[in-house]
C-alpha positions in Angstrom: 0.0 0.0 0.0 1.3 3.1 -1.2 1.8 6.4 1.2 0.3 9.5 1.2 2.5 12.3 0.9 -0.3 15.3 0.4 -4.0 16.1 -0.3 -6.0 18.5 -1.6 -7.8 20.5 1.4 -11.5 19.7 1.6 -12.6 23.4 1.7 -15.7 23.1 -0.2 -16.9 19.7 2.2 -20.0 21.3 3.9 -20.4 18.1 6.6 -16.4 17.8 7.0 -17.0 17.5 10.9 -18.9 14.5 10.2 -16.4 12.5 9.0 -12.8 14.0 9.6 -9.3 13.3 11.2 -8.9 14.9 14.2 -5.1 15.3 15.4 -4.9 16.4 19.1 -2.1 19.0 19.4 -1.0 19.3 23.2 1.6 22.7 22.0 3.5 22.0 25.4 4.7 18.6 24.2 4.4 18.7 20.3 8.0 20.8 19.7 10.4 23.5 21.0 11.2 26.2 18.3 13.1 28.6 20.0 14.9 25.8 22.1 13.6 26.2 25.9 12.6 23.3 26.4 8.8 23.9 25.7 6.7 23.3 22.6 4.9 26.3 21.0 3.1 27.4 18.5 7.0 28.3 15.9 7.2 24.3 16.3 3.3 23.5 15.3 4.5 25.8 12.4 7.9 24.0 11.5 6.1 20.3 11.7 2.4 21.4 9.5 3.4 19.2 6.5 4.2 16.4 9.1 0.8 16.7 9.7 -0.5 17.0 6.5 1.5 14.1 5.6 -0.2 11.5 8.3 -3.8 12.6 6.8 -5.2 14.7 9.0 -8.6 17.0 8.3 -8.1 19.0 11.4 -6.0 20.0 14.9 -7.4 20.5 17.9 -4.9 22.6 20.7 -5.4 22.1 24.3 -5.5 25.7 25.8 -2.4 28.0 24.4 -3.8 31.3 26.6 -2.5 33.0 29.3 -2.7 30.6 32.3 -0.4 30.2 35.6 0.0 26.4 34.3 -1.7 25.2 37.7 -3.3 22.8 35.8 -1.8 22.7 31.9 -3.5 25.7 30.8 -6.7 24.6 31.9 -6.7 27.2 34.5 -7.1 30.6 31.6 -6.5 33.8 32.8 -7.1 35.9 29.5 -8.9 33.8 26.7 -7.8 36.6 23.9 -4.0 36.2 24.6 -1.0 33.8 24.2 0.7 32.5 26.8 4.3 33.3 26.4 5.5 30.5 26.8 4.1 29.2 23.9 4.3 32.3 21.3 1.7 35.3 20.4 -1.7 35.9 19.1 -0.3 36.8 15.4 1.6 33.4 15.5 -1.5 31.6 16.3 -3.1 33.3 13.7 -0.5 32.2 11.2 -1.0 28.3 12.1 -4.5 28.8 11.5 -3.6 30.3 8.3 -0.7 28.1 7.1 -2.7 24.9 8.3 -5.7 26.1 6.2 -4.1 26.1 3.0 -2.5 22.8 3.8 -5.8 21.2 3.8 -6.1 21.5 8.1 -8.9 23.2 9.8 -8.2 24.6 13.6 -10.3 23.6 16.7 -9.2 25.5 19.8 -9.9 24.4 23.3 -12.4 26.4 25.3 -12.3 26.2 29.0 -16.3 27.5 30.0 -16.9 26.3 33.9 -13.8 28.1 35.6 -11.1 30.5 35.0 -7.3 30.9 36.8 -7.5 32.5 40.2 -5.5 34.9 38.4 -8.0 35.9 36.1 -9.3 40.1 36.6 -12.8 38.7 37.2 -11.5 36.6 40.1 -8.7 38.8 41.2 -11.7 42.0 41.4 -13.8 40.1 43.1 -11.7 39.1 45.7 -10.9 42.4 45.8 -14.2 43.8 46.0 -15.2 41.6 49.4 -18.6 40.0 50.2 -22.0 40.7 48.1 -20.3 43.0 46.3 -21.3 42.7 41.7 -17.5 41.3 41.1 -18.4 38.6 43.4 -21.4 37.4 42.1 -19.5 35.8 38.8 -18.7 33.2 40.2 -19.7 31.3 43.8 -19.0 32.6 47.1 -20.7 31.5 50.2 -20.3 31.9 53.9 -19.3 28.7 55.6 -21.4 26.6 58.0 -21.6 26.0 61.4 -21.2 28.8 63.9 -18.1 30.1 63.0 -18.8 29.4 59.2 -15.9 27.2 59.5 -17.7 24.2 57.2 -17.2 24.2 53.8 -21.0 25.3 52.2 -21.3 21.7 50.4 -19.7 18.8 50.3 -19.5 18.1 46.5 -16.3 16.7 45.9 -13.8 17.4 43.2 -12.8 16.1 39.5 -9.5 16.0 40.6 -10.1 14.3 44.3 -10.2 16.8 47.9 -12.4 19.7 48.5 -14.7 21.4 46.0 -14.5 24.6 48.4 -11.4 27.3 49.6 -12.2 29.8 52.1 -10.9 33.4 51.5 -8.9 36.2 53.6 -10.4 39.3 54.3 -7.8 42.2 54.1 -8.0 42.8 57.9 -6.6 38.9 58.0 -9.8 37.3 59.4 -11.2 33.8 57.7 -13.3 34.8 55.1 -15.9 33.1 52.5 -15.8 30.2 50.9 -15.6 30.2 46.4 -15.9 26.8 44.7 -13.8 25.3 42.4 -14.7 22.1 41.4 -11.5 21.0 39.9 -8.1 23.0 41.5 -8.3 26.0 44.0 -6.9 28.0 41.1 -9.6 27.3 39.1 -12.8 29.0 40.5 -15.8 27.9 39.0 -18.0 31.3 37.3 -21.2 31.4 37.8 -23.3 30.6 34.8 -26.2 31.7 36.1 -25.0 35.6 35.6 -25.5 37.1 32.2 -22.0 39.0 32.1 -20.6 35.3 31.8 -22.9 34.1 29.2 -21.8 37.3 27.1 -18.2 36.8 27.9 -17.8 33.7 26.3 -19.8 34.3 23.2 -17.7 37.4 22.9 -14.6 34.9 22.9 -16.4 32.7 20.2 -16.5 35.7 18.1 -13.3 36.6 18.8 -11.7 33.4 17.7 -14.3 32.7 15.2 -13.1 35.7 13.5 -9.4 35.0 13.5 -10.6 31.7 11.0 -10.8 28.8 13.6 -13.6 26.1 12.5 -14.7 24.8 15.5 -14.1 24.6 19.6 -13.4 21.6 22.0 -15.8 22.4 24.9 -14.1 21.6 28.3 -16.7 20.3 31.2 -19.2 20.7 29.1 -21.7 19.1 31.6 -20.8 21.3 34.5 -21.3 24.7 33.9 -25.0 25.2 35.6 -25.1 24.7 39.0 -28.4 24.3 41.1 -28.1 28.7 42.5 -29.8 26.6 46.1 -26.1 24.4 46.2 -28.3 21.5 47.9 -25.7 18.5 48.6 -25.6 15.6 45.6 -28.2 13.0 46.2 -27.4 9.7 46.2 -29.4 7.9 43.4 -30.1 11.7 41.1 -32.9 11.0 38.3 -32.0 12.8 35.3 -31.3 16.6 35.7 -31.4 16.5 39.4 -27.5 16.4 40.0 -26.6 20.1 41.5 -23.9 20.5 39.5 -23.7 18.1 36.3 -25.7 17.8 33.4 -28.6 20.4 34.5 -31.1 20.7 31.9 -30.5 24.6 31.9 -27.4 23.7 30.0 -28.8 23.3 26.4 -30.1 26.9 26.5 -26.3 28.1 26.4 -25.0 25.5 23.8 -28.6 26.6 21.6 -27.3 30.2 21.6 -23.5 28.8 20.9 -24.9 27.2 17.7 -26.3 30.2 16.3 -23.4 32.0 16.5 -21.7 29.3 14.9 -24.3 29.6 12.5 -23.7 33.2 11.8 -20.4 32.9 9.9 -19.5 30.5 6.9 -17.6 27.4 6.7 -19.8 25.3 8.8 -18.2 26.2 12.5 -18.5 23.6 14.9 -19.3 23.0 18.7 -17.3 19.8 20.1 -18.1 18.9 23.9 -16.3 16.7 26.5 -19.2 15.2 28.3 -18.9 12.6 30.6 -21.8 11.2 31.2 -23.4 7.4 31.1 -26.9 8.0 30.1 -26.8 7.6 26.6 -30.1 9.2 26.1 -28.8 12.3 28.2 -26.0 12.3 26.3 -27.4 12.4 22.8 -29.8 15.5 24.0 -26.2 17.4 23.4 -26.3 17.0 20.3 -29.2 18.0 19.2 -29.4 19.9 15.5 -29.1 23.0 17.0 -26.9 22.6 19.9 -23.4 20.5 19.6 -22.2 19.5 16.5 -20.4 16.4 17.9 -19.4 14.9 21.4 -16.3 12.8 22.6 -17.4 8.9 23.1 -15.7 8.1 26.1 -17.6 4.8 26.2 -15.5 3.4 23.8 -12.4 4.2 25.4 -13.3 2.9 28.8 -13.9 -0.4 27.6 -11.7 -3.2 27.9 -10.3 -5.1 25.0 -13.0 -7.4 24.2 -15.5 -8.2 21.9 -18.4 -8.4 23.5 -17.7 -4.9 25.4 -15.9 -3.2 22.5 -19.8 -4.4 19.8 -21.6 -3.4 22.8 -20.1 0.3 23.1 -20.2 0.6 19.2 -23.9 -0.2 19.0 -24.6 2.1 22.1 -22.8 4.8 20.5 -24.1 4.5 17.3 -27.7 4.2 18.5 -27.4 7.0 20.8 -26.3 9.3 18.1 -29.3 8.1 15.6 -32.0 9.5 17.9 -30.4 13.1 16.7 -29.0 12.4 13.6 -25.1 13.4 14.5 -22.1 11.3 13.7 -20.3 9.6 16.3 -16.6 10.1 17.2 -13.9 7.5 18.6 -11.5 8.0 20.6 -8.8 5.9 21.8 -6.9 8.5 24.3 -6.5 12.2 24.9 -3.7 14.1 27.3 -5.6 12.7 30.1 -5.4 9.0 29.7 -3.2 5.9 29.9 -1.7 5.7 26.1 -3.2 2.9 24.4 0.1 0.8 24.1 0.5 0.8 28.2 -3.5 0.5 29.1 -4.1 -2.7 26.4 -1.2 -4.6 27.6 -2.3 -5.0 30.9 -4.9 -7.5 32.4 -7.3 -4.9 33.2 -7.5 -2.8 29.8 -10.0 -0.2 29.9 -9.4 2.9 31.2 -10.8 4.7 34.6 -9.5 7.5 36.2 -9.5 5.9 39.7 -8.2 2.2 38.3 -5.1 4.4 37.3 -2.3 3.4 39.6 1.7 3.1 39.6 3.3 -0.2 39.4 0.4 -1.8 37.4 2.7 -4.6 35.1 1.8 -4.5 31.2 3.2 -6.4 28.5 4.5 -3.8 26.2 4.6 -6.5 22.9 0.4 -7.4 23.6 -0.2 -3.5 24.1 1.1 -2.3 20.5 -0.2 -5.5 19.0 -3.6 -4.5 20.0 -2.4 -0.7 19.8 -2.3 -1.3 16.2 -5.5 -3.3 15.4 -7.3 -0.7 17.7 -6.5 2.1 15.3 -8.1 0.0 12.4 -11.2 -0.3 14.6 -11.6 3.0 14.9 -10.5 4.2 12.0 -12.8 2.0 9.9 -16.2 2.7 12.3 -18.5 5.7 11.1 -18.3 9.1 12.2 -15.0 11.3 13.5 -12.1 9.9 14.8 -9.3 11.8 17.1 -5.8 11.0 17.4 -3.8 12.5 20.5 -0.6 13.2 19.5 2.3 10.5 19.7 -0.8 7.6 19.5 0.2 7.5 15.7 4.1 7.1 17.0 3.1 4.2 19.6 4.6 5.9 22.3 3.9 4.3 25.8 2.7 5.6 29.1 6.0 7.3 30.4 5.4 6.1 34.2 8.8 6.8 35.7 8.6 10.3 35.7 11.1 11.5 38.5 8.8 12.7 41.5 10.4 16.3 40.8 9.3 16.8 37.4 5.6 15.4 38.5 3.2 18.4 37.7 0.1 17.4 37.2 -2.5 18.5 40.2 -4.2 15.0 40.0 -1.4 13.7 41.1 -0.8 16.1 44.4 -4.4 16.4 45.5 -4.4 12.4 45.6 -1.5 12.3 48.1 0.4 10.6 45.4 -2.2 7.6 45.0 -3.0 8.8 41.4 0.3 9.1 39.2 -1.4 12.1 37.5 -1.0 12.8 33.6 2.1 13.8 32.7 3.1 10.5 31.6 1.3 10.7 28.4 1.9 14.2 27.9 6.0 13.7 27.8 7.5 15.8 24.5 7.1 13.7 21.0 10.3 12.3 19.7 11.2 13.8 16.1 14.6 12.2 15.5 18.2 11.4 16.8 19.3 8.9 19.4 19.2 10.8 22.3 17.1 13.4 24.2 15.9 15.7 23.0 15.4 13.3 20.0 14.7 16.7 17.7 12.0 17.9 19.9 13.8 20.9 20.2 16.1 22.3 18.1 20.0 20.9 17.5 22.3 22.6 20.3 19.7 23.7 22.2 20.6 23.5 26.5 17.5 23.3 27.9 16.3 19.9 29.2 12.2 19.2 27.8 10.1 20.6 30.8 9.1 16.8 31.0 12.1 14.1 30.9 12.0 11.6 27.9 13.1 8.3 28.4 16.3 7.3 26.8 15.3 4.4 24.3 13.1 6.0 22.3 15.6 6.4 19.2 13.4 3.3 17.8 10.1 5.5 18.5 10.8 9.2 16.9 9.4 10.5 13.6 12.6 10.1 11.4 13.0 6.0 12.4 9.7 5.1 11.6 9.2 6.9 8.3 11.8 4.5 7.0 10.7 1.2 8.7 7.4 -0.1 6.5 6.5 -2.3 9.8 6.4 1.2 11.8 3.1 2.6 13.9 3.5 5.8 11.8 3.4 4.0 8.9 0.2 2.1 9.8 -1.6 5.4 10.3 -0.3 6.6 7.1 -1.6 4.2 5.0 -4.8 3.7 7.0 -5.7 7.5 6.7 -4.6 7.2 3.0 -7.1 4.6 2.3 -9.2 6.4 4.6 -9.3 9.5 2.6 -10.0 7.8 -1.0 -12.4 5.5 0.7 -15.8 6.7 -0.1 -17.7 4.7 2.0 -15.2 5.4 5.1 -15.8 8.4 7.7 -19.4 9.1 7.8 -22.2 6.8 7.1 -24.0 3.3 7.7 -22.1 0.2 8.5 -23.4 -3.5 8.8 -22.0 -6.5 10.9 -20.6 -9.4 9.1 -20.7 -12.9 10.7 -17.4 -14.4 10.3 -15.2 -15.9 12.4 -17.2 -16.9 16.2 -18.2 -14.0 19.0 -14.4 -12.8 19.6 -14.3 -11.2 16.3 -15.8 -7.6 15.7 -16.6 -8.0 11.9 -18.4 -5.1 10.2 -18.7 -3.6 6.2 -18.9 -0.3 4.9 -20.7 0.1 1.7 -20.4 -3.0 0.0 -17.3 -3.4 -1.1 -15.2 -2.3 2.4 -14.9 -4.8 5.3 -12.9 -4.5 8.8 -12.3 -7.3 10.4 -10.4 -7.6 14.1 -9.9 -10.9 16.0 -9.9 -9.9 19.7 -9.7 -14.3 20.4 -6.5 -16.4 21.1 -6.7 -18.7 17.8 -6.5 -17.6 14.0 -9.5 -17.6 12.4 -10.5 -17.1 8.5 -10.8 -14.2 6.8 -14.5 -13.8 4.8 -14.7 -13.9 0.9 -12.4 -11.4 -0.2 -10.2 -10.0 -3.2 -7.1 -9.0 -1.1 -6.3 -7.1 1.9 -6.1 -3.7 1.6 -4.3 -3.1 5.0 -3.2 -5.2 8.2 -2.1 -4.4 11.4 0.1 -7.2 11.4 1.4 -10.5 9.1 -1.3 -12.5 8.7 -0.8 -16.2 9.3 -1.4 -18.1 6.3 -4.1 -16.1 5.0 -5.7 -16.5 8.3 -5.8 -13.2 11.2 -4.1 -13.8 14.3 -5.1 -12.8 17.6 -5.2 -9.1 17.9 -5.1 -8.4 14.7 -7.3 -6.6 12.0 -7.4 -5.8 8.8 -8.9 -3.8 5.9 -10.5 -5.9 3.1 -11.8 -5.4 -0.7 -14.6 -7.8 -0.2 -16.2 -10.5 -2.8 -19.3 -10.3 -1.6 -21.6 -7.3 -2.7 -24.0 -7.9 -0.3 -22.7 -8.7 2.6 -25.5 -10.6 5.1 -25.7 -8.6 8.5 -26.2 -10.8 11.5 -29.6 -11.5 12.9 -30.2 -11.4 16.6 
């Protein structure tokens, strides 16, 4: 199968959301122009045509503002500025630009629930003292008990602890309490108040108008909170949680979509909501509220086949009901890379099954690494890539405890091992760190340690080894691209092979087929095998494998239940 080595942009595709390649660009950790040891926005520029060259459709940056770094620029403190650290507005501009004509539409991260504690709203309002207007942008209370000593609720955090930090007042004395349901330097605003609602349709605009095509919507299930802060119940019926996935919500994504609406090139709205109700979910996405959603089902599943058919058919049902495509996902900056989480015994992910020391068998986890990017690459809808999944880079899990920032990690006394291990700086090229993340000569160490064998794993290895992770994606985005019946539309199972095989065709001459069982099995009625993730054996596919097929059959017979 040949490579791909450039396409033509797909400027005049109305639906591209529907069915495109998402790349997650984490700017920290992608590469160091100006050799400090921290990715920005001159080495996004330098590495475009890498990009172009995997296949992509789009890039989607975590947050590049003006943030303290509390929390990995989650924590904004002016959502109309650069940070530093990673370059200026008119560069960012210019990677919008430059990506654009490269085929590559931007999606920037939006960060709606809180802001940094170092934010003006937050800094005026602490400022300003109790009842005053600053204050009522986001949620202080008095404490309870008789000395207002008790935290006002006892919700607890995203990132484990308190959900509540009581204030100073200027004469020194305990003050009130503001909630933050992640970090203490993230207080949550108050959605409630309409100089927040304007604010971030302002920012929309703002970015809108500087060319981006869509935003990532952080938390986009927590913004509205119950204004009577009652405590969580323990068995909530739908819209009763006090701060998650309150109905009120849709009436702020309703009035993102028309703004969306208002300018051309089919803008798009992309949440991050957790939540398990499918039916609750899909209400998200809605015609006229999110364009698309993350499916975090998928991802959490261990690798099997009744679990991984089961997710699929949830996810695909759940999006029928409103018409929008689904999207998979097999990681994101805040999950266990896929070549660490499937070679273990326990394989799906879960934020509090994360743990240090758990033993994985690095030769299983890219094995089924690999055939898990056929999956999803072959399923309809969106797919996302985060950044170094395309290189097969592990879980780094030996950070040293001194270069350890993620708050996750701290606010769990050290019980979770927090995120930075997947967000370590990509490997370009060389035998030795930096390995080309930043640029030859530079003295400054990565802000995050790489390990030392990943010569075999940078960028310039695997372009020239055919067997390479890199090279899979090419080829599978390649085909992906020219494929007409791939990316959006139907799909049909295929019985073949016994229940630990996920067997499915798209269109009638496309068929993905991935053998999640111990023992070979047979391939169905085909005219050859357009891409594997590994040899087959004999014409047969091994465990853990899949692979692309031009089928025989026209009319392939979907299995009855």
């Amino acid at each position: 199968m040949g490579e791909q080595v450039g396409r033509a942009p797909r400027g005049d595709d109305a639906a591209w959301w529907r069915g495109a390649v998402i790349y997650q660009v984490y700017v920290r950790s992608f590469a160091d122009g100006n050799g400090d040891g921290t990715g920005d926005l001159t080495g996004v520029r330098e590495h475009l045509e890498y990009l172009r060259d995997l296949g992509v459709d789009a890039i989607w940056f975590n947050p590049f503002y003006v943030s303290p770094l509390a929390d990995g620029g989650y924590d904004v403190a002016d959502y109309r500025a650069i940070d530093p650290a990673f370059g200026t507005l008119d560069q960012a501009e210019q990677v919008v630009r430059e990506a654009l004509e490269l085929g590559i539409r931007t999606i920037i991260d939006i960060v709606p629930n809180h802001v940094s504690d170092q934010h003006p709203w937050f800094q005026a309002a602490l400022a300003a003292g109790p009842g005053s207007p600053e204050r009522a942008r986001f949620w202080f209370r008095p404490g309870k008990g008789d000395h207002g000593d008790e935290m006002p609720t006892h919700w607890v955090s995203s990132f484990q602890g308190s959900t509540w930090t009581r204030t100073t007042n200027p004469d020194g004395t305990p003050g009130e309490w503001y909630l933050h349901l992640f970090t203490p330097e993230q207080p949550d605003l108050n959605w409630n108040h309409p100089d927040v609602r304007r604010e971030h349709e302002d920012i929309l605009r703002f970015w809108f108008d500087r060319g981006v095509a869509g935003v990532r919507i952080d938390s986009a299930a927590l913004l509205i909170k119950d204004p009577a802060l009652p405590e969580v119940p323990d068995n909530p019926g739908p819209g009763e949680h006090p701060h998650l996935d309150r109905d009120e919500l849709h009436d702020v994504y309703r009035s993102w979509h028309a703004i969306a609406d208002s300018y051309e090139g089919n803008r798009v709205l992309v949440g991050e909501v957790w939540l398990e109700d499918p039916e609750r979910f899909a209400r998200y996405l809605r015609p006229d509220e999110m364009h698309t959603a993350f499916n975090f089902d998928f991802m959490s599943r261990c690798w099997d086949a009744k679990e991984l058919r089961e997710s699929i058919e949830l996810t695909l049902a759940a999006h029928g009901l409103v018409g929008a495509p689904a999207t998979w996902v097999l990681s994101n900056h805040d999950v266990t890379r896929p070549v660490t989480r499937y070679g273990r015994a326990e394989s799906s992910f879960a934020f509090d099954a994360k743990r240090s020391g758990t033993p994985t068998d690095p030769a299983l986890g890219v094995r089924r690494a690999r055939a898990a990017a056929l999956l999803v690459a072959a399923l309809p809808g969106s797919l996302y890539v985060y950044q170094g999944d395309e290189l097969g880079l592990p879980e780094v899990e030996d950070l040293p405890a001194a270069a350890i920032q993620d708050p996750m990690h701290f606010r769990s006394h050290g019980v979770d091992p927090g995120r930075d291990g997947c967000r370590v700086p990509l490997p370009w090229s060389g035998t030795a760190t930096p390995f080309g993340f930043s640029p030859a000569g530079t003295t400054s160490a990565p802000w995050l340690p790489q390990p030392t064998d990943w010569a075999d794993l940078t960028v310039a290895a695997q372009e020239s080894d055919p067997a390479s992770m890199l090279r899979l994606y090419r080829a599978a985005f390649a085909i992906r691209q020219n494929e007409p019946d791939l990316g959006d539309g139907p799909m049909v199972w295929i019985t073949t092979g016994g229940d630990a095989v996920l067997a499915f065709a798209r269109g009638p001459r496309f068929a993905c087929v991935v053998n999640l069982g111990n023992e070979p099995v047979e391939l169905p009625a085909h005219d050859h095998c357009l891409l594997a993730s590994g040899p087959l054996d004999d014409g047969r596919l091994p465990r853990d494998t899949a692979a692309w097929l031009r089928l025989t059959v026209r009319d392939p017979a979907p299995v009855t239940t």
